[in-house]
N, C-alpha and C positions, 0 to 999 in steps of 0.2 A: 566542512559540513554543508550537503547538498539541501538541506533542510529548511527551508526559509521560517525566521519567526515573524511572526504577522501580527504581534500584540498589539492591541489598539487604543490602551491608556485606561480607563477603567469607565466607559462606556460598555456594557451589555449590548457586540455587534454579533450576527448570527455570524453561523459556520456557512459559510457558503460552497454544496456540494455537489460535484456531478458524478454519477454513477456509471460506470463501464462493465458491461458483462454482458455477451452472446446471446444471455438465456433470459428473454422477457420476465417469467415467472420471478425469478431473483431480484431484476431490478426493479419490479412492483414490491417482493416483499420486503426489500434493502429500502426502497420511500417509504410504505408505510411504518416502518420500523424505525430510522431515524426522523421523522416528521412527524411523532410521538416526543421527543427531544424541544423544547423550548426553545432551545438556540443555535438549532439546525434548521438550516433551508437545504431543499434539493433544487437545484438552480438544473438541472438537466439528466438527462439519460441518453446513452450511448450504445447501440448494439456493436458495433465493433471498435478495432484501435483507428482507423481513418477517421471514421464519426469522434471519437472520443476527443483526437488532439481537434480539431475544425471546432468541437465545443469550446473548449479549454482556450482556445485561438480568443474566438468572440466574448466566451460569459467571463474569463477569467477567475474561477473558481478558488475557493481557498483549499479545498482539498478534493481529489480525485482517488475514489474507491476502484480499484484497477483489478479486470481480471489478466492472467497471464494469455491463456489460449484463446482468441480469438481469432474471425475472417478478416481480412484483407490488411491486417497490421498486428503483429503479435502484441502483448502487453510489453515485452522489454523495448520497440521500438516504436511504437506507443511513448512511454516514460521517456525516454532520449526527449523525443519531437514535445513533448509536455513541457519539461523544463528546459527546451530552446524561446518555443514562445509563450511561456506564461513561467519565469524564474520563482517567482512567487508562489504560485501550485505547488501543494504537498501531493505526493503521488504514494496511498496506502493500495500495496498489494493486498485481494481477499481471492483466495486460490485456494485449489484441490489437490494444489501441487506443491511436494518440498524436498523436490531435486535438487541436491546443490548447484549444477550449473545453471536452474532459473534463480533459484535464489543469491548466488553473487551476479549471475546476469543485472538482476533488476536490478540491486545493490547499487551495482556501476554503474547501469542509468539513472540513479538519481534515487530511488523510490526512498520514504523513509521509516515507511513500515512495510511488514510484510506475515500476513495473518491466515489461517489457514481458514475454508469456511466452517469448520467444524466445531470454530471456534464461538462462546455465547456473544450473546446480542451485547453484555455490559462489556467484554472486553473489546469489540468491534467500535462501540459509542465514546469508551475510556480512550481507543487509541486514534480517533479520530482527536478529537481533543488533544491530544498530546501530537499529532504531528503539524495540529496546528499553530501549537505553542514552538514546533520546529527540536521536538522531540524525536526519538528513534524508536519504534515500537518492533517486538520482535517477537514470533511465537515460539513457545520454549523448545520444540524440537526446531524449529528453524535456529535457534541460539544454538541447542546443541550440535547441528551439523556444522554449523561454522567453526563452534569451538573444533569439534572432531578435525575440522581441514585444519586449521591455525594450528592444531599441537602435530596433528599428524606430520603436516611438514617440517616442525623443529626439531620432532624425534624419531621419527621412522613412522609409519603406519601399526606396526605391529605392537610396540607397546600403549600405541593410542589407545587401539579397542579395549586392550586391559584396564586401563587407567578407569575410561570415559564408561564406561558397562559395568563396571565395579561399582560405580560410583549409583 
């Protein structure tokens, strides 16, 4: 498990977080939004994936809100260069995107959630929380596409869709 837990004995320590995403408007309303939270701090912001790891380098963040599509360093390479120099950084995907080849991309590099923006504000704040505890958080059509690859390879593709669409 790529997941680091970071539990710190039963001291009340903030979530210390930096936010990565291209699109200023976002990473204002992602501060104000988590800096409503008690025991969140945003220790920084990032418009691309080169700014994002250079952060993560220096503040050492406990968790980093990751978009996929950025300039000059996508989010999967991004996440690699995150958990080379900060092991400890939880890296949650919040994307527009639930392609399977980004989402086992990140996966591989490390990420331990992976949320789609569509998703509410409480499950965004529940799964920070929880990859800080070095939990896996997952959106439930990102769940479902994994399941979909994981059965489709043990049984053919074609009895998958039946199974998984039935269901």
């Amino acid at each position: 498990n790529q997941c680091a837990d970071s539990k710190e004995g039963h001291i009340t320590v903030k979530i210390r977080i930096l936010i990565a995403d291209d699109h200023a408007v976002l990473r204002e309303g992602m501060r104000n939004l988590l800096e409503r939270e008690k025991d969140f701090e945003v220790v920084g912001e990032a418009g691309d994936g080169e700014e994002a790891v250079r952060l993560v380098s220096k503040l050492k963040p406990d968790v980093v809100i990751m978009d996929i599509v950025m300039p000059k360093l996508s989010g999967i390479e991004a996440t690699k260069k995150v958990k080379q120099v900060s092991p400890a950084t939880n890296v949650l995907i919040l994307t527009a995107y639930s392609d399977i080849r980004y989402i086992i991309g990140l996966l591989e590099a490390g990420a331990c959630g992976y949320l789609l923006k569509s998703a509410h504000s409480s499950v965004i704040t529940g799964a920070i929380r929880a990859v800080k505890s070095g939990e896996s958080v997952l959106a439930p059509v990102v769940t479902r596409k994994l399941l979909e690859r994981v059965v489709g390879a043990a049984t053919g593709a074609s009895e998958t869709k039946g199974i998984l669409s039935h269901r």
